[in-house]
N, C-alpha and C positions, 0 to 999 in steps of 0.2 A: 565385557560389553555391558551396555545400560546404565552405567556409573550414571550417566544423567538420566534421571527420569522425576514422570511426573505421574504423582497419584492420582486418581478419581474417586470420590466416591460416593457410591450410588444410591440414591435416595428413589429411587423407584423410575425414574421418569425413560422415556418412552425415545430420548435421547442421547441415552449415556455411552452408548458406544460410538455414535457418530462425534462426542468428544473426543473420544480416544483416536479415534481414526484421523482429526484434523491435526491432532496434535502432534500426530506420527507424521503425517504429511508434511507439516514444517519440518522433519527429520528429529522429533524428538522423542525416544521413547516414551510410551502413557501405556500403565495399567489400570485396571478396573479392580475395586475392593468393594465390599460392603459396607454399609454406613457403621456397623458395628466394629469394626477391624478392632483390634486391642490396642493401646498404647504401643506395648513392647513390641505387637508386629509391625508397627509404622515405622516406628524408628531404626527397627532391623531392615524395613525397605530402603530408608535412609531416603526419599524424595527431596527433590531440589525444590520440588511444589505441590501445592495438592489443588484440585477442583472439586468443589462440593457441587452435584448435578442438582438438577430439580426434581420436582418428584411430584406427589399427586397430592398430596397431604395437607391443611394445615398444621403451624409451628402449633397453633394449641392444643391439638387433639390427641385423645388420650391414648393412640396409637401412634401419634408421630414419630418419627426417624428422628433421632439422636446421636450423635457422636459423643466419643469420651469427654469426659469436660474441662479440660487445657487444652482442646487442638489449637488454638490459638496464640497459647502462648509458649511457642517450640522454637521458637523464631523462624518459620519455615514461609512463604510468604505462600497465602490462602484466594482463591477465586469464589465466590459463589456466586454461581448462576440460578436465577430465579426462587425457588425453593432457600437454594443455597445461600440467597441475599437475604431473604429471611428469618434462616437459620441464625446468620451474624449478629441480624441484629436481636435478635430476639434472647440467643444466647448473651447478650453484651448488655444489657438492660436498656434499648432500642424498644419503640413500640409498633408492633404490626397490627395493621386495622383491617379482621373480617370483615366489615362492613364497606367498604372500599369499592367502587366500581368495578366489576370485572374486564378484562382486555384481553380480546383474542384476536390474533390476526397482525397484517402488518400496522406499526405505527413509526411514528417521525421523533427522531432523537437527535436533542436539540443539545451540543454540549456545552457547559456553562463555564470550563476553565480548564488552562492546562494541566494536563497530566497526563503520567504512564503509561496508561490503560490503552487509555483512547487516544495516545500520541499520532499524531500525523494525520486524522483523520478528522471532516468537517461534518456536519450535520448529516444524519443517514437516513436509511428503512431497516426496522430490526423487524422480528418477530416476535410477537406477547403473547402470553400463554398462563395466564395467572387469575385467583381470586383475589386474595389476601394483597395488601399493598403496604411499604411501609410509610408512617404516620411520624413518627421521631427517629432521631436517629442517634445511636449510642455517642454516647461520647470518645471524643476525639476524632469521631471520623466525618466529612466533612461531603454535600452534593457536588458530583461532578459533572451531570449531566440528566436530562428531563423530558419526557414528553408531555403531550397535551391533558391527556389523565393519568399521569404517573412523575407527581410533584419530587419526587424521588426514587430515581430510576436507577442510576447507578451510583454509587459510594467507592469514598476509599478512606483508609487511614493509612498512609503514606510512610507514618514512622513505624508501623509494624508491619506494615506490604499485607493488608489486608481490604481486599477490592472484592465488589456486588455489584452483580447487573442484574435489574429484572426481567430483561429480554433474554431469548436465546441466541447466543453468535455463534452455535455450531452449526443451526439450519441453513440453509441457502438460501435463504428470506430475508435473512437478516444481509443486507447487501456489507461488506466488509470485517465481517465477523470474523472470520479468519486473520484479519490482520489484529483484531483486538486479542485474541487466544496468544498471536505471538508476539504480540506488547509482555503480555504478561510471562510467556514462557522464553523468552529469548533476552527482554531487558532486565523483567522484575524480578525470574527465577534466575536467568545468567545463563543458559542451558546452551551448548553447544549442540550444531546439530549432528550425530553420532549413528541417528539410524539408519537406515538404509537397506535395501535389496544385497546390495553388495555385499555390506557390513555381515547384516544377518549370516548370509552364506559363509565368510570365512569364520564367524564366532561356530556354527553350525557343524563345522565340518570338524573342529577342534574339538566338539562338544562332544560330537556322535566316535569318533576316534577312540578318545576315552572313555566314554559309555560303553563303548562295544569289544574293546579291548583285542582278547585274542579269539572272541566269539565270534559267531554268523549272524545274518538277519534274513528274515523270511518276509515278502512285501507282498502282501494282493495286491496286482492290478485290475482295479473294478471297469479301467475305459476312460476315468473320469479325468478332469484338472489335476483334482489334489494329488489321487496317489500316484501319477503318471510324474506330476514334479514332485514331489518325494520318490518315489524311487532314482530320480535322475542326481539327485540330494545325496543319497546314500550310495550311488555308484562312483558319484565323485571324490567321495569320503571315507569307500572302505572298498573300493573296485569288485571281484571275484567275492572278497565275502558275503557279498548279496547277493539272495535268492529271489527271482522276480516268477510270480505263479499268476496265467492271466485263465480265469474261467468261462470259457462260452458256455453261459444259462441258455443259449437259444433265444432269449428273451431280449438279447444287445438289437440295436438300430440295423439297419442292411448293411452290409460288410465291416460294423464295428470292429469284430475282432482282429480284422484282416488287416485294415486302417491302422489298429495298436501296433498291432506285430508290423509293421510296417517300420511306422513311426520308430521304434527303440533301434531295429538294426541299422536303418539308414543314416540316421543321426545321432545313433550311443553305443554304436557297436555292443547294444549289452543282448546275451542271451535271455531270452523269457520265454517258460515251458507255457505252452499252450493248451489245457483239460479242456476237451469239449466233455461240456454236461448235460447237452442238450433232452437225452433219451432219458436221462436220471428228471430232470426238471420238467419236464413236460410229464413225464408219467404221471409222477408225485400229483401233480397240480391237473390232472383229470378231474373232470367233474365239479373239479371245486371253482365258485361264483360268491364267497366272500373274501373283502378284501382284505380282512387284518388276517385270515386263515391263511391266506394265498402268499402275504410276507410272511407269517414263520415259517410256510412250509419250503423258500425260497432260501431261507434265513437257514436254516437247519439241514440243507441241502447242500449249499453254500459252505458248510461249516463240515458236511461228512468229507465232500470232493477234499478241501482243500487241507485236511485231517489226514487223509488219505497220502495227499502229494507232497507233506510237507516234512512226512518221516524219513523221508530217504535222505535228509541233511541233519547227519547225526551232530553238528558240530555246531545247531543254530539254538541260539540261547534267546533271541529276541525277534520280537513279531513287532514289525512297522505298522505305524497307523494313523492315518491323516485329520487326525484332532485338531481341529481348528478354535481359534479365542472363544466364536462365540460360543461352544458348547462348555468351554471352562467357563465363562462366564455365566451361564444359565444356569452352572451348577452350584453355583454361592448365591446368585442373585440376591439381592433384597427382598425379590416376591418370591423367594425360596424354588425350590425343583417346580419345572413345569407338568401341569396337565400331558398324561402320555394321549396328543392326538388320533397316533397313528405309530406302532413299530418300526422301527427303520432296519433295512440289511445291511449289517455290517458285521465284521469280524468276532463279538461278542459272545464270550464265553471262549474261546480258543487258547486262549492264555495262561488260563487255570487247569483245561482238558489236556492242554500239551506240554504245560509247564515251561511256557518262555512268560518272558517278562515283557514289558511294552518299552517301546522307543517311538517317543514323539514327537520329533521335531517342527513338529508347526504348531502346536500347542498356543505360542503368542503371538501367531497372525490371522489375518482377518483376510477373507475370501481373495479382495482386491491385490493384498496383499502378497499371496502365494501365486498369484497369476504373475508380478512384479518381479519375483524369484525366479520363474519359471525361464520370461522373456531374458532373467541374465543369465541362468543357465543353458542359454540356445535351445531351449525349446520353442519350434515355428509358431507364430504368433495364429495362427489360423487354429490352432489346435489350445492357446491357453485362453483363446476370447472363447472357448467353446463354452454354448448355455449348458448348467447341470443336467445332471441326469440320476432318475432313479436307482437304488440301489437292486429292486426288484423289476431295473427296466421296463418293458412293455407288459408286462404281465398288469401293474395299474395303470398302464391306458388300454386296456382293453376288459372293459366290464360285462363281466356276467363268465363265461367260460373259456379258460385259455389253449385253444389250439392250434396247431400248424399252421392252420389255413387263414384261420383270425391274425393271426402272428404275422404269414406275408402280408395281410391286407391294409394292417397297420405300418407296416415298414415301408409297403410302396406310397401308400399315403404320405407319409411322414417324408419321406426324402425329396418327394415332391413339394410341400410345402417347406421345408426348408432352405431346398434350390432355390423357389419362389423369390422367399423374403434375401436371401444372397443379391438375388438378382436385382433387386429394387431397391441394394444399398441399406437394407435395415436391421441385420441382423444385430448390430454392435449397440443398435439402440435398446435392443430386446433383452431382458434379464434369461428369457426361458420362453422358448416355441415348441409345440409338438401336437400331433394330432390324436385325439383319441375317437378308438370304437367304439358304438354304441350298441346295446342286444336289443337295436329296435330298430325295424323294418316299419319301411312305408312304401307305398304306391310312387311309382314315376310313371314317364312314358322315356324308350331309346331309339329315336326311329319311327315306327309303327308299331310298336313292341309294349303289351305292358309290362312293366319290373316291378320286382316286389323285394325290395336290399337291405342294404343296413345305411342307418347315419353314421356319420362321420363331423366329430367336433375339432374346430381349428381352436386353439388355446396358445394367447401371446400376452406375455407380462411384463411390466417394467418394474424395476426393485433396487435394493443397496443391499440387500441381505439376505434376501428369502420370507425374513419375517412378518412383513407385510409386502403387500404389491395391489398393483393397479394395473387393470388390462390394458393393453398395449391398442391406441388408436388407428387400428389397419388402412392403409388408404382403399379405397372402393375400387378403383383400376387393379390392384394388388388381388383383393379378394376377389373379385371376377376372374382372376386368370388362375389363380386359385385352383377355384372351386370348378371352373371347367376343365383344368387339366386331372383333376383326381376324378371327378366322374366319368371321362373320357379313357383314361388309363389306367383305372385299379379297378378291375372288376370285382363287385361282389357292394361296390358301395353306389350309390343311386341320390343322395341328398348327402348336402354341407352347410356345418352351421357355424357362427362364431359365437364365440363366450365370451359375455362382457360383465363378467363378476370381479370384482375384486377380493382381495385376501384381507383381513374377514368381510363380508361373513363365509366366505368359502375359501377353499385350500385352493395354492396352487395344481397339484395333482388333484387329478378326478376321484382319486381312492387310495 
């Protein structure tokens, strides 16, 4: 599988993976590398094409992003986008002018002659995103199209398939970008289209086969998307020799676990043992009201139970684990490993303590992507449109101390507002809904009654990826019914508020 593919490479910008993701969408495989890759590794990638992204930089600066220097002449046919149109020319003795007007936003692209790129297509709205502008253009390669301040906007030199745009056609602003991405990856690269949900799964199952051999695999199920269709992955692929271990922290939504366990017998005839850890997690997490303490202690809980339940398969050499692109990708990135915001729960460290090795099969998909797998492996759609969820579940929506009583009042909350947004047709528009508690009381009145409760924050977001988001615009009818049914039926809460932050400057979870 992949024999066609197209390369990426990333020059810092803010939308290199939504390249990759379009480009998959036309069905054609695209990875993401580092603007540094080596010679020898590109050519052992063997791309049909490459995409140079944009990035933040100028071409002059003493920090700029560099590629080797013949990518050019490999005969491989090259894309750059914004940065990347830059980089051509600048690498190609082309002049880019700091001084240049800056464009941000949408503008009108006016095209001045046939060609490949921009075949089929008449004058549009792209998206600008740029300082630096170019001023000359290297030789041989000739303007194919203009806006009103960007006397040269896109390029090509035709006899080496070496094309620049200074707009972005990955965004959705740029009205018709997508069909310019597959100008170039369908006519200019030749590329068939090979990828697929489908595809994936039968390369997948052949992959995992042979990885796994005459061994076993042991899978958490956390509740969530990924490992719920990875495990359904590897039952298709190796039946009985997977181990499926689902843990109730106590800390899952209102009849989470029941819901899982549901979920696999009725539709996977597969066994899955079910650890309640409720009494182990809850104790541990006594007292304690900070929230990065509150994930290791979740974390390393997490990791005794499931240590615990997973000796009794002496024949299992491999531990599943729902790695997704974008964390491979974070971990080469061009702005190198990220800032640790916040610990996440997951399986970490188990591999070394127990001496299996990892099997990853989602490793080269993207969020959208494994939900696509899911719906072709019969997993019910109501269950792979499901918004994420913490690894330390409710214990980070509920700030300050986590117990029993905290724990129902957040789940009745929570099932309430999610029924809510079902019922007004909105969930599919929501990247992520849930409610969190707050350890701060205020005055109401219930009746003739004064109350003295806790608040309660309704938190909805829209996103592509987790990494940034925008709160979710609630309609006012919505949040009235809201907010009257959870003070009317969760006792212990008295006031509802909504959160209108966006990611940054704040996280989507509260903690």
């Amino acid at each position: 599988m992949n024999n066609e593919k197209i390369l990426i490479l990333d020059f810092g910008s803010q939308y290199t993976q939504i390249i990759a993701r379009k480009v998959r969408e036309i069905g054609v495989y695209a990875e993401i590398h580092p603007f540094s890759i080596k010679k020898e590794k590109l050519l052992e990638i063997n791309p049909k094409g490459i995409i140079l992204s944009g990035g933040p930089n100028s071409v002059y600066g003493e920090q700029a992003p560099h590629p080797f220097d013949d990518i050019f002449n490999l005969g491989i046919p090259v894309l750059g986008i914004c940065y990347g149109l830059q980089l051509i020319a600048y690498l190609q003795n082309g002049i880019v002018d700091k001084s240049a007007h800056r464009e941000y936003g949408r503008a009108d692209l006016i095209i001045d002659k046939e060609n490949e790129l921009l075949s089929g297509l008449n004058s549009m709205q792209v998206w600008m995103s740029h300082g630096d502008s170019l001023k000359s253009l290297p030789a041989g390669f000739e303007v194919i199209a203009h806006t009103n301040n960007s006397p040269i906007c896109a390029i090509q030199n035709s006899l080496k398939k070496i094309y620049g745009v200074q707009f972005h056609p990955e965004v959705h602003h740029s009205i018709d970008g997508k069909t310019i991405l597959s100008n170039f990856v369908r006519n200019i690269c030749g590329c068939t289209e090979t990828w697929s949900a489908s595809s994936f799964i039968d390369e997948s199952i052949r992959k995992i086969r042979e990885q796994v051999g005459d061994g076993e695999v042991i899978c958490a199920l956390s509740g969530g998307v990924d490992s719920t269709v990875l495990a359904v992955l590897l039952h298709k692929a190796i039946g009985d020799k997977l181990h499926c271990m689902h843990i109730d922290t106590g800390l899952m939504r209102m009849n989470e676990s029941e819901k899982l366990m549901d979920l696999f017998k009725q539709n996977f005839n597969m066994s899955i043992e079910l650890i309640n850890g409720s009494d182990k997690f809850l104790g541990r997490l006594s007292g304690v009201t900070d929230p990065e303490q509150k994930r290791k202690i979740i974390g390393k809980s997490f990791i005794d139970l499931f240590d615990v339940g997973a000796k009794r398969f002496n024949n299992a050499k491999w531990l599943a684990q729902g790695t997704l692109y974008p964390d491979v990708i974070e971990s080469v990135s061009v702005k190198g490993p990220s800032v640790v915001i916040k610990s996440h729960h997951n399986v970490g460290g188990l591999p070394e303590k127990m001496g299996l090795k990892l099997i990853e099969p989602f490793r080269e998909l993207f969020k959208d992507e494994v939900r696509a797998v899911g719906r072709e492996l019969g997993v019910p759609d109501w269950f792979v449109k499901r918004h994420p969820f913490p690894g330390p579940g409710l214990a980070i929506r509920i700030l300050g101390e986590i117990t029993p009583e905290r724990i129902d009042v957040v789940q009745k909350a929570d099932a309430i507002y999610i029924e809510e947004i079902r019922n007004a047709g909105l969930y599919d528009d929501i990247w992520q809904a849930f409610a969190v508690l707050l350890p701060i009381q205020s005055v109401g009145v219930m009746g003739d009654e004064r109350t003295y409760e806790n608040t309660c924050v309704l938190r909805a977001v829209t996103s592509v990826d987790g990494m940034t988001a925008d709160w979710f615009p609630m309609p006012y009818d919505v949040l009235s019914r809201m907010s009257n049914r959870i003070i009317n039926e969760v006792r212990g809460i008295n006031r509802v508020v909504y959160d209108i932050t966006s990611k940054p400057p704040g996280t989507i979870e509260w903690e």
